[in-house]
N, C-alpha and C positions, 0 to 999 in steps of 0.2 A: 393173736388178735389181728383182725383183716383191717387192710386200713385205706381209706381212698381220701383224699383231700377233701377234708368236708369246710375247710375255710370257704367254700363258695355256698353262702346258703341262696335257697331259691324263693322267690317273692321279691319284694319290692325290700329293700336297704341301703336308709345311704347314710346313716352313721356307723359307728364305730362302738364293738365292746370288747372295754380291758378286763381282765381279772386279773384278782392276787389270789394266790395259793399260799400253802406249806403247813408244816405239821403245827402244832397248839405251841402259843404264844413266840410263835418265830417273826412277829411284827409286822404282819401284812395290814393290817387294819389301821395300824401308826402311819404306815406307806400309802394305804389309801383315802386316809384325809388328808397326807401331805398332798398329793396330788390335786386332791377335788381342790383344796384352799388355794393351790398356783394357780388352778385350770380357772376360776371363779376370778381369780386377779385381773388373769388372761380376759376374762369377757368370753370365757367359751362355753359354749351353751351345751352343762354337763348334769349327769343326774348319776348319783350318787347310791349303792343301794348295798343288800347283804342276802346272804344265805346261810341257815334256814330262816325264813322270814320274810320280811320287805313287803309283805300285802298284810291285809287284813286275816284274812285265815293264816297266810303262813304264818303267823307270829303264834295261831293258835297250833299249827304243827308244832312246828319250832318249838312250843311249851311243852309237847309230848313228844320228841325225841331227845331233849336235853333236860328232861327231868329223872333222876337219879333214881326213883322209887319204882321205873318201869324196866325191871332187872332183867325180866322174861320175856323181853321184846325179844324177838324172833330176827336174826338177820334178812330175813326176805320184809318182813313186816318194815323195817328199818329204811331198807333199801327205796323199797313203794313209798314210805310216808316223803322218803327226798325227794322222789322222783314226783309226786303230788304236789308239793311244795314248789318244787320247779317250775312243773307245768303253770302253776297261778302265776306265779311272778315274771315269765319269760308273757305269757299273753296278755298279763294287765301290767305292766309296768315297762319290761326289755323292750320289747318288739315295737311298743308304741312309740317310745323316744326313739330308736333305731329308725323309725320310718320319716319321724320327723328331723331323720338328721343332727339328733343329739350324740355326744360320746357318753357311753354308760360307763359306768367304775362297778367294779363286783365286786366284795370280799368271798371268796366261794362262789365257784360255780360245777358245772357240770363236774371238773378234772377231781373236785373231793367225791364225787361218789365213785368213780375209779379207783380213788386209794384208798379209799375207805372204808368202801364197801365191798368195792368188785376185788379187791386184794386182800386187805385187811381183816374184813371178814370172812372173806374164801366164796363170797357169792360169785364170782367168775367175774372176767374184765368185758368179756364177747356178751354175756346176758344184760351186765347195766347201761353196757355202751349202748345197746341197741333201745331199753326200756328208755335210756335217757336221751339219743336222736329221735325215737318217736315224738316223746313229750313235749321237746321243744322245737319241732319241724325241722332239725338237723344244724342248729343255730349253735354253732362253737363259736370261741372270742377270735379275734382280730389278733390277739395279743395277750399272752398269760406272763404273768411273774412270780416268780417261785423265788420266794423267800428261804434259801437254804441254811438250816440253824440245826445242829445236834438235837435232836428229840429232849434230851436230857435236857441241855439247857434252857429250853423250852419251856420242859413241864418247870424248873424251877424258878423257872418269871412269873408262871402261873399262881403259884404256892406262895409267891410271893404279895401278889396283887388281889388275892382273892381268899377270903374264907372258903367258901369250898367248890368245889368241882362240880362241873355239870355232869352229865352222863355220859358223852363222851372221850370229856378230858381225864375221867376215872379211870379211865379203862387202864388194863396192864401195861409195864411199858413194853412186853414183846409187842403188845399190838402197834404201839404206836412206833416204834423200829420199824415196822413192816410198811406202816403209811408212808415213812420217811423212803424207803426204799421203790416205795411205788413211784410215788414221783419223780424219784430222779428216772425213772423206769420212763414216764408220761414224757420228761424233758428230752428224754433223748427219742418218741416216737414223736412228737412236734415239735420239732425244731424249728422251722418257718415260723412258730407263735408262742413260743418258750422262751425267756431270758429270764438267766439263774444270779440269781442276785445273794450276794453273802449278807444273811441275814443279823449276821456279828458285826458290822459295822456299823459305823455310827450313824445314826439315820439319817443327817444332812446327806453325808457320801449317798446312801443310798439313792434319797430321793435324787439326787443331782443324777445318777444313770437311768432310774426311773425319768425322768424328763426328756433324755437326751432319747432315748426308744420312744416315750411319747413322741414326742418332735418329730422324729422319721415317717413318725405313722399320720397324723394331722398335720404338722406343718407346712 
């Protein structure tokens, strides 16, 4: 995979976007309200958001890729419907806070359809990367956190919190082995915007390192 520093996006930006990563139920989402709730203490002018979803259509995407009954989706069909979903949310939601100087909070962004899809499902790293800098005018975060947790443990937080699985979270666990593999893959080609956060410990700890790289980054 070719890789040029795409942390300089081009147009006008002058906020900042975090994401969280990692594999199904490794507690990025727990880390990312802790944040929003500091940031909001803070008085800092934050918006808060998810993938797939976060607009009005996405959430109708989002209904047809995590629904269980579309067994014969096609990896490429998969791939497109994220990459659609993106596009809406990075121009009606990201990009407008970004210009007004907001800090966005992701759960998901671009780096899951690398593991996901561009590994995970064998659709290539080079073809989603590209379908996914088109979509979004070349717009990577500022700053990624990758929640690292055993796949396994994972799935069994899930098993635990949820009657049943969406479509994703179904999947085999080689696949999700593979996503887990992808991004320690992703953390060590962006390093400048990658920090690997043990996802086993206790969430305070957590947040408390989550803060301390916020703070680098805004403070």
């Amino acid at each position: 995979m070719s890789h040029r520093n795409a942390s300089k996006t081009p147009g006008k930006r002058k906020g900042v976007l975090i994401t969280f990563e990692g594999v199904e139920g490794s507690g990025k989402t727990t880390q990312m309200n802790m944040l929003h709730a500091h940031l909001i203490r803070m008085k800092v002018d934050v918006v808060a958001t998810h993938e797939p979803g976060g607009t009005r259509l996405g959430e109708e995407i989002r209904r047809i890729l995590l629904d269980p009954a579309f067994r014969e989706m096609h990896p490429l069909t998969e791939t497109v419907l994220y990459a659609a979903d993106r596009a809406q949310h990075v121009y009606e939601v990201i990009k407008p806070a970004l210009e007004a100087g907001k800090v966005v909070l992701c759960d998901r962004y671009l780096d899951s359809s690398l593991a996901y899809q561009g590994v995970a499902r064998r659709v290539g790293l080079e073809g989603v990367r590209n379908l996914n800098e088109w979509v979004t005018d070349d717009l990577y975060p500022d700053l990624t956190f990758l929640l690292e947790i055993p796949y396994r443990v994972g799935l069994k937080r899930l098993e635990k919190r949820k009657e049943t699985l969406d479509r994703m979270e179904a999947q085999p666990e080689s696949f999700h082995e593979q996503v887990q593999e992808a991004y320690r893959t992703l953390a060590k080609f962006f390093p400048y915007r990658y920090v690997v956060l043990n996802g086993a410990d206790k969430p305070e700890n957590i947040h408390h390192r989550v803060m301390e790289e916020v703070m680098k980054l805004i403070g």
